[in-house]
Every structure is written in structure tokens, then in C-alpha cells.
C-alpha positions in Angstrom: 0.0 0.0 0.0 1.1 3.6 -1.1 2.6 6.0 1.9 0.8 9.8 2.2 4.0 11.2 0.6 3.5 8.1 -2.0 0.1 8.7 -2.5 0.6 12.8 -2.5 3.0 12.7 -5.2 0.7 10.0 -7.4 -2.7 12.2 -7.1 -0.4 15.4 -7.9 1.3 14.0 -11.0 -2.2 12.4 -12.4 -4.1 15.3 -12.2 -1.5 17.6 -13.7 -0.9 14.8 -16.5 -5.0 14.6 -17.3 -4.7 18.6 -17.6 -2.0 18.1 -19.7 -3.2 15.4 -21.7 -6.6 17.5 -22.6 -5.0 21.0 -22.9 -1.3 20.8 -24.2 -0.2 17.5 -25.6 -3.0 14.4 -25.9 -0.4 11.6 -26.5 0.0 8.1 -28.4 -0.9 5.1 -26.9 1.8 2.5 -26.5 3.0 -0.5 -25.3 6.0 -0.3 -23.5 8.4 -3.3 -22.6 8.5 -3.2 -18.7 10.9 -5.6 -17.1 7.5 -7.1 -15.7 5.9 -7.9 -18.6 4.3 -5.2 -21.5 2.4 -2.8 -20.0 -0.1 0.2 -21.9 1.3 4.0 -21.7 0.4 6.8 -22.9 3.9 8.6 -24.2 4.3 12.1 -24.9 7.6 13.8 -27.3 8.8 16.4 -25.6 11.1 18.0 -28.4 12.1 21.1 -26.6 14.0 19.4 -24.0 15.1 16.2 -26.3 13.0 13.4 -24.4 10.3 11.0 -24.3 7.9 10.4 -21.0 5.9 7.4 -20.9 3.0 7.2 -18.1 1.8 3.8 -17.2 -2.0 3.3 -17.9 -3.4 1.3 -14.7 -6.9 2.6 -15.1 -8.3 4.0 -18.4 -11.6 6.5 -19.0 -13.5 7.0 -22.1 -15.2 10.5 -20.2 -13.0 10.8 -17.0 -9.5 10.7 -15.5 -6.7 8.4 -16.4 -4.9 6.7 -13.3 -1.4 6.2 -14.2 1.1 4.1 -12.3 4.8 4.0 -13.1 7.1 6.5 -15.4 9.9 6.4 -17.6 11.7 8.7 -19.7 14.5 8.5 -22.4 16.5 11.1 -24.4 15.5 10.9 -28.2 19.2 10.4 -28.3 19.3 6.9 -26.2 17.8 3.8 -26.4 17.1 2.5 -22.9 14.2 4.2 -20.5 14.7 4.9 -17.0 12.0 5.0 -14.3 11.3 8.6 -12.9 9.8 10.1 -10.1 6.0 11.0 -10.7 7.3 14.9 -9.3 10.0 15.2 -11.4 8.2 13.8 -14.4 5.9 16.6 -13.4 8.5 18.9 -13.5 9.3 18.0 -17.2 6.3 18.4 -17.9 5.5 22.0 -16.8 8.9 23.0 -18.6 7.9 21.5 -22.0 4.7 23.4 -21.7 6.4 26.8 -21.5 9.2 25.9 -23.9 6.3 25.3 -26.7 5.3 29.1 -26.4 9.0 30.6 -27.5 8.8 34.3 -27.8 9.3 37.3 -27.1 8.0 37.2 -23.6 10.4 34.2 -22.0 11.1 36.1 -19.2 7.9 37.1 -18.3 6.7 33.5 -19.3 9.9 31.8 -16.7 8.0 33.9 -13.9 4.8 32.2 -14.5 6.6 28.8 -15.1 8.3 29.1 -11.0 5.0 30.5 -10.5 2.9 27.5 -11.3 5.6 25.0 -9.9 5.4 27.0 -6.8 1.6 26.1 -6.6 2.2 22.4 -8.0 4.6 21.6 -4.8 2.5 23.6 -2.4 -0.8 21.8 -3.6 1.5 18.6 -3.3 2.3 19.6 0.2 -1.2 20.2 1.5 -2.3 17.3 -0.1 0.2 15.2 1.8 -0.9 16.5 5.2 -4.2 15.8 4.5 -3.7 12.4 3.5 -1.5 11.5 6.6 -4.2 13.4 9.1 -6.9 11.6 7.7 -5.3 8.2 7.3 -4.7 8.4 11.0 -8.2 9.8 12.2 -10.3 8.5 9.9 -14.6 8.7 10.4 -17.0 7.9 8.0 -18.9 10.5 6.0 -22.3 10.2 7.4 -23.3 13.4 7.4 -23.2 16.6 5.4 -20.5 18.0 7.3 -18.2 14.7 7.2 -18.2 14.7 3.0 -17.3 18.5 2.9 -14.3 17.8 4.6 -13.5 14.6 2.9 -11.8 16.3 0.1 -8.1 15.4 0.4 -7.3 15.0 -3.5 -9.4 17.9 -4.7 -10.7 17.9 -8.4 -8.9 15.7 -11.3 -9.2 18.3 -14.0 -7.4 21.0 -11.8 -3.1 21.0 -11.9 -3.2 22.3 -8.5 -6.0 21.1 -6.6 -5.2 21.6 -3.5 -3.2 25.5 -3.3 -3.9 27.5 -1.2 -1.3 30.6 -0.8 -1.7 32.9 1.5 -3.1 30.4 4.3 -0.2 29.2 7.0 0.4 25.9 7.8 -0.8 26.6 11.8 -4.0 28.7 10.3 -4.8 25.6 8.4 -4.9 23.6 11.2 -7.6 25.8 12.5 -9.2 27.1 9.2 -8.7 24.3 6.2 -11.6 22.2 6.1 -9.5 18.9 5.8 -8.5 19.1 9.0 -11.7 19.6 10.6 -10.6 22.5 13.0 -13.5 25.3 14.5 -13.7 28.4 15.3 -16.0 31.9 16.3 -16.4 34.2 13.9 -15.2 37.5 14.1 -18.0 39.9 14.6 -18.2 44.2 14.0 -20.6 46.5 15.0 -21.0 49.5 11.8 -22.8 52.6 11.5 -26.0 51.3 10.1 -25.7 54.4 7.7 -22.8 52.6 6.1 -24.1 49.1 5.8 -25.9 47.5 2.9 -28.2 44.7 3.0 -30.5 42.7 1.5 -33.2 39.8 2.2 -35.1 37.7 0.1 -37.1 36.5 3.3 -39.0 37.5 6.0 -35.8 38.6 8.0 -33.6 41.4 7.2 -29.7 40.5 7.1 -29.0 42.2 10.0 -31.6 40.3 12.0 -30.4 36.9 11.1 -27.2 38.0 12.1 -27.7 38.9 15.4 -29.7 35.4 16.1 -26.4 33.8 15.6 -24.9 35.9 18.6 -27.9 34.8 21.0 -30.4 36.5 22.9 -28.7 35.8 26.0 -28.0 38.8 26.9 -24.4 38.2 27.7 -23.0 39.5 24.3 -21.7 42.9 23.4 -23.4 46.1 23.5 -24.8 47.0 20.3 -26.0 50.6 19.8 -30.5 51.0 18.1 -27.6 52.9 14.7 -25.6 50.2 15.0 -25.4 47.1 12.4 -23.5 43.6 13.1 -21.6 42.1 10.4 -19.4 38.7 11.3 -16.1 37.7 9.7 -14.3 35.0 8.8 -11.0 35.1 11.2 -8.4 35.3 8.4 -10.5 38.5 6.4 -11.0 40.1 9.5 -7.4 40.3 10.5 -6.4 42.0 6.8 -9.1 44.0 7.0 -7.9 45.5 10.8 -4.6 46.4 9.0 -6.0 48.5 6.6 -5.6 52.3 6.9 -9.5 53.0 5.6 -10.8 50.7 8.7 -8.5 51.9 10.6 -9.5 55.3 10.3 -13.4 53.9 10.7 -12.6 52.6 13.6 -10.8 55.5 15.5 -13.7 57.7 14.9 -16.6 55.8 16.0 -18.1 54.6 13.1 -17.1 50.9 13.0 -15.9 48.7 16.2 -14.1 45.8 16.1 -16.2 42.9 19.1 -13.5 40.3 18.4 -14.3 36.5 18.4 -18.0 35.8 19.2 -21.1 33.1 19.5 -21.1 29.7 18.2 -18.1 27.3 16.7 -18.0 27.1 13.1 -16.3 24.9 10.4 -14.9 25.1 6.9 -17.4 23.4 4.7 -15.3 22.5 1.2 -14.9 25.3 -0.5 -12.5 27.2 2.6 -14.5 30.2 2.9 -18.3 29.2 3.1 -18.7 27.8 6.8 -20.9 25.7 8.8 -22.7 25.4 12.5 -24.8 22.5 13.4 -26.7 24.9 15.7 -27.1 27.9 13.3 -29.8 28.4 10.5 -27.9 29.8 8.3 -24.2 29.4 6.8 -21.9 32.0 5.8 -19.6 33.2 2.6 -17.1 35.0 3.2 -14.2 37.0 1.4 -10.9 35.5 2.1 -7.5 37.2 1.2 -6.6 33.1 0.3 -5.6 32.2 -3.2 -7.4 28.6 -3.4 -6.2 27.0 -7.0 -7.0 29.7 -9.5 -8.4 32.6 -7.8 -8.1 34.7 -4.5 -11.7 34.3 -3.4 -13.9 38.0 -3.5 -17.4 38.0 -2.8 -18.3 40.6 -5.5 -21.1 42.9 -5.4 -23.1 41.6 -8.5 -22.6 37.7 -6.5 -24.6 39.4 -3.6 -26.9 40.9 -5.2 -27.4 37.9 -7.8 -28.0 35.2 -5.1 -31.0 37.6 -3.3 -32.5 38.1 -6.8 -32.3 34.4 -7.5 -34.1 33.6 -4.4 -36.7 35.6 -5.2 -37.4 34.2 -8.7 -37.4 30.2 -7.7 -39.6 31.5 -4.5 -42.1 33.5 -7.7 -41.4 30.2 -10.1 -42.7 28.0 -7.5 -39.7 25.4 -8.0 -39.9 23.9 -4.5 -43.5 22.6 -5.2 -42.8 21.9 -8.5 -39.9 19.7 -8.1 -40.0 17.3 -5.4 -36.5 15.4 -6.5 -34.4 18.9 -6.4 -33.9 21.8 -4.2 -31.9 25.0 -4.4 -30.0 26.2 -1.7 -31.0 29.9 -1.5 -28.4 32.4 -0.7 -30.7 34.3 0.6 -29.5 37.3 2.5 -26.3 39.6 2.7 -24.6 42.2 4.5 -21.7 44.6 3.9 -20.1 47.8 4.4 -20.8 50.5 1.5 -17.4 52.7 1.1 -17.2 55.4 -1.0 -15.3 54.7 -4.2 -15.0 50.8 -3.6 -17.4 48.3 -5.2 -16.3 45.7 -2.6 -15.2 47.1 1.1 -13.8 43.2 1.9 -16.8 42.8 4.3 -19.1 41.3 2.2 -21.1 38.4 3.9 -23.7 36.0 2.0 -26.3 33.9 4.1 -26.9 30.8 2.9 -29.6 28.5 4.0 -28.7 25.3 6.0 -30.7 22.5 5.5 -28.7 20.2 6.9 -28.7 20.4 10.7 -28.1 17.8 12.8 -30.1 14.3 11.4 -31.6 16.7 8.6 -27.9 16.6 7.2 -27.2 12.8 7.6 -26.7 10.8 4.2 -26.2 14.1 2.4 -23.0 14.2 0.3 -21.4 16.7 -2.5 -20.6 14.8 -5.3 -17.0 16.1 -5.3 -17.3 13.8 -2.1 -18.5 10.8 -3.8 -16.6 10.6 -6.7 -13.4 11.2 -5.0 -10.0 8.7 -4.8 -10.2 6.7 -2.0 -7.4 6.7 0.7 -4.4 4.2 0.1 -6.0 1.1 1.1 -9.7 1.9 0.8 -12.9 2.1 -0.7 -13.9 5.3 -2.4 -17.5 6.4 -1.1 -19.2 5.6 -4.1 -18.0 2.0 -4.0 -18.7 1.5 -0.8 -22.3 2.9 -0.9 -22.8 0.6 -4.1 -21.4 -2.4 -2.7 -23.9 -1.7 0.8 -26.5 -1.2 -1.5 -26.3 -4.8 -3.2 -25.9 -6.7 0.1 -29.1 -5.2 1.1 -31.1 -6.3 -1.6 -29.0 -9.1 -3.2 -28.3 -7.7 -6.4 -25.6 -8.0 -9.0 -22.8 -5.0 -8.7 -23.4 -4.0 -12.0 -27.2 -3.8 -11.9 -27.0 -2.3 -8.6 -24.8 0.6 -10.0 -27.0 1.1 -13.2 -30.4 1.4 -11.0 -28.5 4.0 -9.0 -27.2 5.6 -11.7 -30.3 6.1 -13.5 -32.0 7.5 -10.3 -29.2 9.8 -9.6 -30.1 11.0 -13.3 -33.5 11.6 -12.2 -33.0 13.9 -9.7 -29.3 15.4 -10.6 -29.8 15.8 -14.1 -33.5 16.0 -15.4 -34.8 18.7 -12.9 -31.9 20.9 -14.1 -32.4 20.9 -17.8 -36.5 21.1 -17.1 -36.0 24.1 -15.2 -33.8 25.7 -18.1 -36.0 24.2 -20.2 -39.3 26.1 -18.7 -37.9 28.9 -17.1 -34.4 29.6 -19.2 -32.5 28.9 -15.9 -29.2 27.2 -15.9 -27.2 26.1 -13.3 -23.4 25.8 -13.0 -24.0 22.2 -11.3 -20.5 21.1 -11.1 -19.7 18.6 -8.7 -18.8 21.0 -5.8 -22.1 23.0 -6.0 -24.5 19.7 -6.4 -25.1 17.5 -3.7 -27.5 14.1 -3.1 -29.4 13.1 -0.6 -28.5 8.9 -0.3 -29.4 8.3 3.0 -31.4 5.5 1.9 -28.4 4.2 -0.4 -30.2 5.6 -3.6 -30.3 8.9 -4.7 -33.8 10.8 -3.7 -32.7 14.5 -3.6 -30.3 16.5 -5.3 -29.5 19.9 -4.3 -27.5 22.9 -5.5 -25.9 25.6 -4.1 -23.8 28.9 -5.3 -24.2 32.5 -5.8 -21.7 33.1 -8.6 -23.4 29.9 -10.9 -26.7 31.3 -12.8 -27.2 31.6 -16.4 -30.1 33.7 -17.5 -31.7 33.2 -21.2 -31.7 35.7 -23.2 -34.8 34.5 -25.0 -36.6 34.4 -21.5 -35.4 38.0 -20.6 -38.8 39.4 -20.9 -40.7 36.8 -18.4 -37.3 36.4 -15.9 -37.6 40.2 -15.8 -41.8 41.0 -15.3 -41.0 38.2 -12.4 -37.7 39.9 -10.9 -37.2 43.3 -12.5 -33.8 43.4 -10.4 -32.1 41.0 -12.4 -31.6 43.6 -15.9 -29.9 45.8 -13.6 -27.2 42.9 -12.4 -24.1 42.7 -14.5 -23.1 39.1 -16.1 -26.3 37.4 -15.4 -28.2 37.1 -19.0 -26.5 35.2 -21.5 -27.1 34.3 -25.2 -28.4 30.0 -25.2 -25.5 29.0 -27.4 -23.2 30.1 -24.9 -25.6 28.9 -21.4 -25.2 25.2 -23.6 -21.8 25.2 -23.7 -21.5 26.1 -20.5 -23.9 24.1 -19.1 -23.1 21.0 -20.8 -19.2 21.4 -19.1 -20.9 22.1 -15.6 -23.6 19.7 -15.7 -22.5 17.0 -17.9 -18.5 16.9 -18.2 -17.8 18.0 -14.9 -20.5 16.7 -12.9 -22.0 13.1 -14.7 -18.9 12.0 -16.5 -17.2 12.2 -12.8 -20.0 9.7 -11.9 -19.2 7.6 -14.9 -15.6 7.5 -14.2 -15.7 6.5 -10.8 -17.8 3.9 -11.0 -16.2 2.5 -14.1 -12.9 2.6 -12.4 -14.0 1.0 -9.0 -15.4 -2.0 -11.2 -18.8 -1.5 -10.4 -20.2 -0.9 -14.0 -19.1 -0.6 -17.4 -18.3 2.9 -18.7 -20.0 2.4 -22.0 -23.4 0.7 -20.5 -23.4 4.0 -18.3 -22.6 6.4 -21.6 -25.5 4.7 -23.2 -27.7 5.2 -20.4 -26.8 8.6 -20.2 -27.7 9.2 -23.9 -31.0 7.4 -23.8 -31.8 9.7 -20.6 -31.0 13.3 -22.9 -32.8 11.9 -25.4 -36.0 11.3 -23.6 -35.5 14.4 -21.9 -35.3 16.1 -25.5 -38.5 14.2 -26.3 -40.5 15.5 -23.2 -39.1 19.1 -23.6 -39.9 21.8 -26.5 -38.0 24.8 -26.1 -33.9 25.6 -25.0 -34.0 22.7 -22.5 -34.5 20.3 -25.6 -31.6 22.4 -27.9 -29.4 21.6 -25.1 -29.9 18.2 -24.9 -29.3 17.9 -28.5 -26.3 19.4 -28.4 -25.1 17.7 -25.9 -26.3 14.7 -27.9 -25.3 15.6 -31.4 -22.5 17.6 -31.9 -18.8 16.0 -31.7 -17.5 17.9 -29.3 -18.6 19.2 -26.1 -17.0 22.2 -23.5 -14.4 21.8 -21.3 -12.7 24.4 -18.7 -9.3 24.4 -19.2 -7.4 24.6 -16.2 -4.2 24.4 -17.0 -4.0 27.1 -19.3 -5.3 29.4 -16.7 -2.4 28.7 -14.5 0.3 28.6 -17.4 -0.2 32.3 -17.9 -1.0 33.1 -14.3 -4.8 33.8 -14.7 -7.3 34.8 -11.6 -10.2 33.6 -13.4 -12.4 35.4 -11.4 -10.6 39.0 -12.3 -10.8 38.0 -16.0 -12.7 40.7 -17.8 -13.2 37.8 -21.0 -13.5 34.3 -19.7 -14.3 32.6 -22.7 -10.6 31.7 -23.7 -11.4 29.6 -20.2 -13.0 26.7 -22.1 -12.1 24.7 -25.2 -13.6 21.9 -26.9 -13.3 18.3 -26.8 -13.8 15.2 -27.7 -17.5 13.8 -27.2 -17.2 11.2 -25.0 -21.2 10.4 -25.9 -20.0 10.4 -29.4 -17.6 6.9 -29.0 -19.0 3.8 -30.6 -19.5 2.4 -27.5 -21.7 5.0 -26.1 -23.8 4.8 -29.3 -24.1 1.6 -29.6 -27.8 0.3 -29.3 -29.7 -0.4 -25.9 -29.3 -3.5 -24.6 -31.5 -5.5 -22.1 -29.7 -4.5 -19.2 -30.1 -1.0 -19.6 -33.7 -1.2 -18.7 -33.8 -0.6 -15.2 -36.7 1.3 -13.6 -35.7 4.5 -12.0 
């Protein structure tokens, strides 16, 4: 069995390589002639630097990941290959990639190259720890809480999944959700002249904030012109070193009440946190760069998520879906400076569903479809596996019949409700969650400010039912670009991951699951009339579908959320439900009631 630093350097070196494989360089397929016997590679020419790399296959995908397992290399000049070190194959790796773009700009492109291996070997590094703290205080991921910090590999199609600069190694011990630490939130008392808030519910921001201090009457004083906004720890301390707050604070119109109320946690994505005794969880601002992006709660986000709220409370969704629910981020609060679109004090209320038994059986998909630990079963395996012990069923038929009800309520609901309403949802697998507390899927939620797609054909209606949303920036888009996006979010990102993992756990074939997928689009193309049916025929159809690319943010330094044009972030590829196998006719065993 692999060590953490064993395991670290694998999980780093296969999802740089799967980056590399879609974005830079795809490969031939080989055989190569191990001393053990011939073994299938993929090998990649690397002219600039005069060499070969070949990657053992030990796992392949048609839609997902491929897990390598040993490396060798050669010059072009020699004959014999030599095993190498999955970090140091990395390393060749990131320098081919930047020797491909000669120019004029090879100094400016060396500081991105350090750059990006700074960020490969500190996501290797936090990856390591988590593997080793979890590997020796290991619980099961029963509840909500349990997945969200489950997340030691972070995403396969990101080359540094797990970077975070800008975060200590003793603040992650208290902060990084990995490691499970708590702690109070930092809470300040403003001028209510110079806060801004909104509420898509009964309670205004402020309200809801101060029922997470208590009505004990031992907190602070806080004045009838006075407004609370909380704080993630690590924002409040940058903000307290500003000279603007600073000024604020010596004249009376902001205070700082330090560390107050109940123990909170880091849910997966760092900066959106989580109390099994409060109603509501919070998103914060954090001055942390987590793998492409130091992480800014922007005005138009805030204002988005009320607006949202509103329109699936006037749409009715709740009562018209019984398989799907979205998590409303329902609420916010900030400080309005002069001259600043964002003062750094922006906080979003979300809604928490999932306290206490409410949140047992609930699991993100990132969760789900992760790697397993050295020596393990990854969750999806072992839910499957539970699953046909209870009802003595086949593997494979077991893994089908979940699949197709996880397709039910993860999949359908979302393209109705873009379908009828021209809403679409950036439903990758860290904004969508399940509900399998029964083993099979029965609920999917999703969650995320910053991940709505407006039509611009249903402009008109969206608008008489939320006039708001014309006047928020990035919101409405044209339908051929809501389908590429959509299909990368929903389908490429979020099913194929499903695919994958089941396909390399053993629990079903990839290509019976690629055809179950495509007979699903095309009866929900058949039941659907308007862009929810375009978008399953494209997603059908055409040869290629969207991808984000990753790695070609982080070759030229990118903060994708900073990016004026984002489009260069996604590229075609291959259709995956475009293979043979996926087309190939239904056969018995696909027909499996959902």
C-alpha cells in the first residue's frame, strides 16, 4: 500500500498529467516493454527538452480521468528508458509546456513557469498532510459535514488542486476544512448608515445576524444605529490592518467585538462555513488564493443570489420539483465605502438544511466521486457495494439502478428548469449534492451564488417576475453560450465524474453507463420543447462538447475570477457520448426502472 507522501506525489502527478493530456499535448498510446511484462502508456515527445515520458495506464476513462502508475523517460538520443519520479516527471512536464510558447516574452513567461511550480509543490504539500491526518483519524462520511471535509485530492481536471497561498500551515490547522478545525467568527458593529443589506425572506440580514450571537443577553453592547456584520478570522485580521478601517474605527463609526457566539467549520470550498446549531451558513471574502483565484465575494454575487431567491420562490420550483432543491443564498450584508465596489466585508447567508439528522446521508458529489485513501474504498463503492448486500443484487445492476435515479433527480430537474424557465445552473460537482441516506439517490440539491445563467430569450418573463435581475451585470446570456457552459458544468464536470468512478471502481461498465446517459438526454429532448431540448441535442449531437481548461489558466497566471473575458477559459473536446460504445444500441440491461 502507497505512503501519504507516496500517495501525495501519485494524485499530484495524475491530475497535472489529465490537464496536460486535454490542454497541451493528448499523447499516443503505446505499449511499452517493462521488465515485468508489456504494460499500456500513454507517451508524450517532448522536443524542446530532447525526451520521451511514458505514463503507465493502470486505469483508463473514455469521459474521466486516467490513473497512471509507473514512469519512464529517455532522451531521443538513447535507447534504454529509466524509471522517474512522478514529481520530477511533473516537472518535465510544466517545462515543456512553457518551452512550446517561445517568444518574445520568455522572461515574463519563466515567472509564471516558478510561479505555477510554486503552486504544483505547495498543492503537493497540502495534499500530503491531509492524507496523513486523515489516514490516522479516519470517520465515515455520514453526514453533510463529514463529505465537505472529505476532500483530500481535490478535483482531477485542476493541476493544483489543492493551493492555497496565503493560508499558513498553523491557520490551516484551525481554518482548512481537511482538518476539521473550529472556530467563532469574528464579529463588528458599523454605523448602520454605512451598511448594505439585503433579504429575500422574511428577516432582514442584519436580524439573522444577530440570532447567531444569542439572545442571552451576555453579548456585546450594540447601539439601536448600529449594524453587526461577522467575519471570517483570516479577512477580519487584513481587514484590521487596513488604513481606511482603521481610520473607521478611531472615529466611532465601525468597532471591532473580536471573536464571538457559536463554533464554526470550513465546509469544502474554505471560505463558506458551517454550525450544526445555526440556521444559516456564511460566505465569506478571504484574502486566500485557493487554486485559480483569490476568493472575492463581489457585489453583482450578492446581489445575484437575493434576486435568484426571489425568482425560484415567484417560479414555484420547490413545489414543483420534489427530487431537487436549491440552496437559496438568501441574504447579505456589507459595508458600503465610498469609491470601492467591494469594502472586503461582504457576507452572504446561505440557508442550511442540513442540521443535525436533517444533514445525515447528504454528500457533495465532489465527495463521492473522489479517490479513495491508500488502502480503501472510495465512497461511491462503498455505498454501491452496501446497497447490493441489502437487496441481493448484481454489482453491475446495482450501479445502473442508482445511476439512472441519480439522473432523475441530478440531471433531469436541471435541464426542465432551463427548459421552462431559461435557468441554468453551473452544477458542477462541488455546487451539487445528493441526498443517499437510503443508499439511492432521492434529492439533489445545489448551491452557489456566482453559478446562474439567465436566457436571453426568456429575458422578458425572468424580468416582469424579478425586474432586479436587468440591472445585475453578467447574469443574462445568449443560449449557445448557457449550452456550452452548461453541458461542461452539468454533464462533463459533474455526470462524467460519476461515470468514471464507477467505471474505475469496477462497479459498472463505462459504455453501459454512456448509453444510459444518452438514452436519458434523449427522452428528456423528447418531453421538452423549447432551449431545455436544444441543449440536450447538443449535448447529444455535436462531436464535441465544452471543457474548462485549467491548465491554461495557471500557465499564464490567470485569476479567473478577475478576468474581464472568460471565454478563452474553455475549449472543446472530444464527445465522450460520441464513441461507438456510447452509441451503440440499448441492450436489455439498460432497462432498469428509476
Amino acid at each position: 500500500m502507497q505512503s501519504s507522501r507516496q500517495a501525495a506525489e501519485t494524485a499530484t502527478f495524475q491530475s497535472f498529467a489529465n490537464c496536460y493530456l486535454r490542454e497541451v499535448n493528448p499523447g499516443t498510446t503505446i505499449v511499452h516493454r517493462a521488465a515485468t511484462g508489456p504494460v499500456d502508456c500513454i507517451e508524450w515527445s517532448l522536443p524542446r527538452q530532447q525526451m520521451l515520458l511514458r505514463a503507465e495506464i493502470v486505469s483508463p476513462s473514455i469521459c474521466g480521468p486516467q490513473y497512471f502508475g509507473r514512469l519512464w523517460y529517455r532522451a531521443v538520443s538513447e535507447a534504454s528508458w529509466r524509471q522517474i519520479e512522478p514529481l520530477q516527471a511533473l516537472t518535465v512536464l510544466i517545462h515543456e509546456a512553457y518551452r512550446r510558447m517561445d517568444g518574445p516574452r520568455q522572461d515574463e513567461l519563466r515567472t509564471f513557469e516558478v510561479e505555477l511550480l510554486a503552486r504544483v509543490l505547495d498543492s503537493y504539500q497540502q495534499m500530503h498532510t491531509y492524507i496523513d491526518r486523515a489516514e490516522h483519524g479516519h470517520r465515515e462520511e455520514g453526514h453533510f459535514i463529514d463529505a465537505e471535509q472529505s476532500l483530500v485530492f481535490g478535483h482531477w481536471q485542476h493541476p493544483t488542486p489543492k493551493s492555497r497561498q496565503g493560508m499558513t500551515y498553523w491557520q490551516q490547522e484551525r481554518y482548512a476544512p481537511e482538518l476539521r478545525g473550529q472556530f467563532r467568527l469574528h464579529y463588528f458593529a458599523a454605523r448602520a448608515g454605512l451598511v448594505r443589506q439585503a433579504s429575500a425572506g422574511r428577516m432582514e440580514a442584519d436580524e439573522m445576524v444577530r440570532a447567531l450571537l444569542g439572545t442571552s443577553g451576555r453579548g456585546p453592547y450594540i447601539g439601536d444605529d448600529e449594524c453587526v456584520i461577522p467575519m471570517h478570522p483570516l479577512q477580519a485580521e487584513a481587514l484590521l490592518l487596513q488604513p481606511e478601517i482603521q481610520a473607521l474605527e478611531q472615529n466611532g463609526e465601525l468597532r471591532s467585538l473580536g471573536p464571538l457566539g457559536l463554533q464554526f467549520t470550513a465546509t469544502s470550498s474554505v471560505r463558506t462555513v458551517y454550525s450544526d446549531s445555526a440556521d444559516w451558513m456564511l460566505k465569506f471574502s478571504l484574502p486566500v488564493r485557493i487554486t485559480n483565484s483569490v476568493r472575492i465575494n463581489r457585489r453583482q454575487e450578492l446581489d445575484a443570489g437575493v434576486a435568484m431567491a426571489r425568482l425560484m420562490q415567484r417560479i414555484r420550483l420547490a413545489e414543483r420539483e420534489e427530487k431537487f432543491r436549491v440552496i437559496h443564498d438568501c441574504a447579505y450584508v456589507t459595508l458600503d465605502l465610498p469609491g470601492r465596489d467591494e469594502s472586503g466585508f461582504e457576507v452572504i447567508l446561505r440557508e442550511n438544511p442540513f442540521r443535525g439528522e436533517k444533514g445525515r446521508g447528504v454528500v457533495t458529489l465532489a465527495a463521492l466521486t473522489a479517490d479513495p485513501l491508500p488502502g480503501r474504498l472510495s465512497h461511491m463503492e462503498r455505498t454501491i457495494r452496501e446497497l447490493a448486500a441489502r437487496n441481493s443484487d448484481g454489482i453491475p445492476y446495482t450501479a445502473l439502478a442508482w445511476f439512472n435515479r441519480y439522473l432523475a433527480c441530478a440531471v433531469e430537474p436541471l435541464v426542465r428548469l432551463y427548459d421552462h424557465h431559461g435557468v441554468a445552473l453551473e452544477a458542477h460537482q462541488q455546487n451539487s449534492l445528493l441526498d443517499i441516506s437510503s443508499g439511492y439517490p432521492s434529492v439533489s440539491y445545489y448551491r452557489d451564488n456566482q453559478g446562474f445563467y439567465l436566457s436571453e430569450r426568456h429575458r422578458s418573463r425572468l424580468a416582469s417576475l424579478v425586474p432586479e435581475t436587468e440591472t445585475i451585470a453578467s447574469l443574462y446570456f445568449a443560449d449557445t453560450e448557457i449550452r456550452d457552459r452548461f453541458a461542461y458544468y452539468l454533464i462533463v464536470n459533474q455526470v462524467f465524474s460519476v461515470i468514471s468512478r464507477m467505471g474505475h471502481d469496477g462497479l459498472c461498465d463505462e459504455g453501459v453507463l454512456l448509453c444510459a446517459l444518452r438514452t436519458h438526454l434523449e427522452e428528456c429532448a423528447q418531453k421538452m420543447s423549447d432551449v431545455g431540448r436544444e441543449f440536450a441535442r447538443h449535448v447529444l449531437d455535436l462531436p464535441t462538447i465544452t471543457s474548462k481548461a485549467n491548465l491554461t489558466t495557471r500557465l499564464f497566471d490567470v485569476d479567473e475570477l478577475q478576468s474581464s473575458g472568460n471565454n478563452s477559459l474553455y475549449r472543446p473536446i472530444p464527445n465522450p457520448l460520441r464513441v461507438p460504445i456510447a452509441l451503440a444500441a440499448s441492450r436489455p440491461d439498460h432497462a432498469i426502472a428509476s
